[in-house]
N, C-alpha and C positions, 0 to 999 in steps of 0.2 A: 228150637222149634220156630216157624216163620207165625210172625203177626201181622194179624188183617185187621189194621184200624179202617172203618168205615170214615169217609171225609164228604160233608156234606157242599158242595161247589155251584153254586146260585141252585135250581130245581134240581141237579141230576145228582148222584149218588156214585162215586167209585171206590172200587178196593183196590188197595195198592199192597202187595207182596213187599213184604220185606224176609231179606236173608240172613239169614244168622251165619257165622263164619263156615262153618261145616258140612250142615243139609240146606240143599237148594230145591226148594220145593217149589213145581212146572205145573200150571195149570191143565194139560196134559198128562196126567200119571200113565204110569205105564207105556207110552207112545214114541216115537221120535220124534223132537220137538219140530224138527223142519216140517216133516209129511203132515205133522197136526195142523202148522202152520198153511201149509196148501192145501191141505183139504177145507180149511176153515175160508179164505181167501176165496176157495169155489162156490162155495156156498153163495157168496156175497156179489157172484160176479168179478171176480179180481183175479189176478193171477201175478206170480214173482216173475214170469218173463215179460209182465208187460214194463218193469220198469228198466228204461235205458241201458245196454248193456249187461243187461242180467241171461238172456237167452242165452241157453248153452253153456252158464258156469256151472262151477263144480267147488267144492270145499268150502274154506272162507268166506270168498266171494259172493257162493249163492246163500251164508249164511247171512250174511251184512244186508242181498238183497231181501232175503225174507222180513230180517225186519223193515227195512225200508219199504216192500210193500204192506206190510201189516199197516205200517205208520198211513201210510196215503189212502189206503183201506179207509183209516178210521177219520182219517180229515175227510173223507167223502159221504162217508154213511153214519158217523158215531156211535157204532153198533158200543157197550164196553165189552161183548164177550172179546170184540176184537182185541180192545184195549189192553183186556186179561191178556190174551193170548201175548200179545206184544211184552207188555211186561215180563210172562212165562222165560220169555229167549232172552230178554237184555237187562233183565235186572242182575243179573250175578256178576255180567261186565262193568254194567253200569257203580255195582260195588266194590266192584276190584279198584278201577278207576279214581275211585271215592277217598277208600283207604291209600293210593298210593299217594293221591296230592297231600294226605295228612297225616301222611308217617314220621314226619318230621314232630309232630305234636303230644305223640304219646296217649294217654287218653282222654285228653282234654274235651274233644269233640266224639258225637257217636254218629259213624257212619250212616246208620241208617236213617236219622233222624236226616241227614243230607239226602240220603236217598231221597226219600220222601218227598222233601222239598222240590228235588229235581223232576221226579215222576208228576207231582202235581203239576208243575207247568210243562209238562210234557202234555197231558191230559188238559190241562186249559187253553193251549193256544197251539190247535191242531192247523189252524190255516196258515201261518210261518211255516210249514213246514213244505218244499219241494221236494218231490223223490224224481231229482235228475241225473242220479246216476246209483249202482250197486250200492256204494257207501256212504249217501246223504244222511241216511237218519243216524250213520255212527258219528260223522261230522257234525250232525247239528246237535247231537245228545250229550256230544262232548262239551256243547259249547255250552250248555245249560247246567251240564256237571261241573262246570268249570264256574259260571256264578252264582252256584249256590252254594261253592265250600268259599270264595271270596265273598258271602253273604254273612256266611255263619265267622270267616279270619276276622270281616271286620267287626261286626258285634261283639266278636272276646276281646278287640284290641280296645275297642271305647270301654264295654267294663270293668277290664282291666286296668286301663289308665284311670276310673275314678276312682278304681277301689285303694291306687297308690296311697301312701303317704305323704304329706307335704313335704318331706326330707328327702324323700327319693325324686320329686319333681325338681325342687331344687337344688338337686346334683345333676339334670339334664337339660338341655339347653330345648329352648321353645322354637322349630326348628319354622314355626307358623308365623311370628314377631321376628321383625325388623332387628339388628344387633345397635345395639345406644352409642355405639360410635359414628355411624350412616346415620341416626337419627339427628346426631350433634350435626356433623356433616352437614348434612340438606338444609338442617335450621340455619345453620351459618350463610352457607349459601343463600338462604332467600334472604336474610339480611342485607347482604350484602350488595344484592343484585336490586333490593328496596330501596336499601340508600343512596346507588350509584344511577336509578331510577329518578331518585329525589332531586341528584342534583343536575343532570340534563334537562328537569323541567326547570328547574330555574336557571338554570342557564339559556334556555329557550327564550324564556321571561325575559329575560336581562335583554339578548337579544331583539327578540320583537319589539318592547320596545324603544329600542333603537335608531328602527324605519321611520317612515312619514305615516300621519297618522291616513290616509289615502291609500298606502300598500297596506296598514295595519285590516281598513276594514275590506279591502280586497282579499286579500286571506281567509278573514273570517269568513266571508261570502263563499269562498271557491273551497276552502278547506272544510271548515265546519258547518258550514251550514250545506254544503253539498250543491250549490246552485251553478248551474250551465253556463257556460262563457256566453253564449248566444244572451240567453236571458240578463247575465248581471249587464253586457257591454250594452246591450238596448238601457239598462236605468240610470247609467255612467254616461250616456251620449255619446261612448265612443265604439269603433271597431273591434271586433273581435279577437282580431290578429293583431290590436292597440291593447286591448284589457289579457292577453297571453304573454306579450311582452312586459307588462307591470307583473302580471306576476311572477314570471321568472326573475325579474330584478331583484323582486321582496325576496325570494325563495336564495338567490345568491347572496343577497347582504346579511339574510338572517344566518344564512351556513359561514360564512365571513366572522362574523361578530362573535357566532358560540365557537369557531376555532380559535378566535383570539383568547377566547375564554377559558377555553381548558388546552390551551397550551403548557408545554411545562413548566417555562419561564415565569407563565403570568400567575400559574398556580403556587410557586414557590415565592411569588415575590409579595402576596396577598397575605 
């Protein structure tokens, strides 16, 4: 027998059909779903030829359109008989569909309970919805069928994994954690990269000083403290193009000295 849980959705009130495997019970008794479905559409002003390409089908196609005008229907007016009606024609697809992504599962999950979940936001967010063509509302219903049984996969997978054992987790690799070999790795690496860091500054040191103390505060000026050749050559008394040539001199005697320095000769013989 089909159950009509009442779902209370901020003020409004909808019933949502659910199908049991066998009797598919139609809002419509008695009727042909289609004709119900355009008679109902007149009522409201609407019509299955008005959407895109639906004039003049036949079979299928004018079935996919009726839902698809019921759908635009109801994002226009919110009538819920409409909604009924809609429901009436694509709930039974909608649980074919349901059951087929979760036949891999056996009875772990209850279709309808997916239903449900689908229908409600079918019902909640009617302005997503375009009817631009015969088969929009099957494409976009699919796509709502599709994250609510990945709603309900992932919530068995999270309490299935805590319900594990610690023995069973630790027979399987943590696939979220780094492996402790790349973790050695990198460490190694920054060590290395720290210490070979360590010793270009002092070899820099060594270098710098070296120079005259004159390139030494020339540097600091141009390098570290960031000052304009214009400005430092005005506090020097000399030219611009005089305080550029000093510090290219420092800049080659310092590059001079640390290549003496970590030559390989001078290093082996230290």
């Amino acid at each position: 027998m089909g159950i009509w849980p009442v779902l209370r959705i901020g003020f409004c009130m909808v019933k949502v059909q659910l199908l049991e495997p066998v009797v598919e019970e139609r809002i419509f008794v008695g009727q042909d779903p289609l004709l119900a479905a355009e008679a109902l559409l007149s009522l409201h002003g609407c019509s299955i030829d008005q959407v895109p390409g639906a004039k003049g089908s036949t079979g299928s196609v004018r079935e996919a359109a009726a839902a698809t005008a019921l759908m635009d229907c109801y994002r226009r007016t919110g009538e819920s008989q409409v909604f009924d009606a809609l429901v009436g024609i694509v709930a039974g697809g909608l649980l074919q569909r349901i059951r087929s992504r979760l036949r891999h599962f056996g009875s772990r999950f209850d279709s309808n309970e997916v239903l449900q979940d689908a229908l409600i936001n079918i019902y909640r967010y009617p302005t997503r919805f375009l009817a631009s063509r015969p088969g929009a509302f099957a494409a976009w219903s699919s796509t709502i069928v599709d994250n609510s049984v990945r709603r309900q996969l992932r919530g068995w997978s999270i309490g299935n994994a805590v319900q594990r054992t610690s023995d069973l987790l630790e027979q399987q690799a943590d696939t979220h954690a780094r492996e402790p070999s790349c973790e050695a790795e990198e460490r190694e690496q920054c060590e290395h990269t720290l210490s070979a860091f360590g010793m270009l500054l002092q070899g820099y040191l060594h270098a710098f000083q070296g120079i005259s103390e004159r390139e030494q505060h020339v540097l600091q000026m141009v390098e570290v403290a960031q000052m304009r050749y214009a400005e430092l050559a005005k506090l020097l008394g000399i030219r611009p193009e005089a305080l550029k040539m000093v510090v290219f001199r420092a800049r080659k005697r310092v590059m001079e000295r640390m290549a003496q320095v970590f030559e390989p000769k001078s290093i082996a013989t230290t």
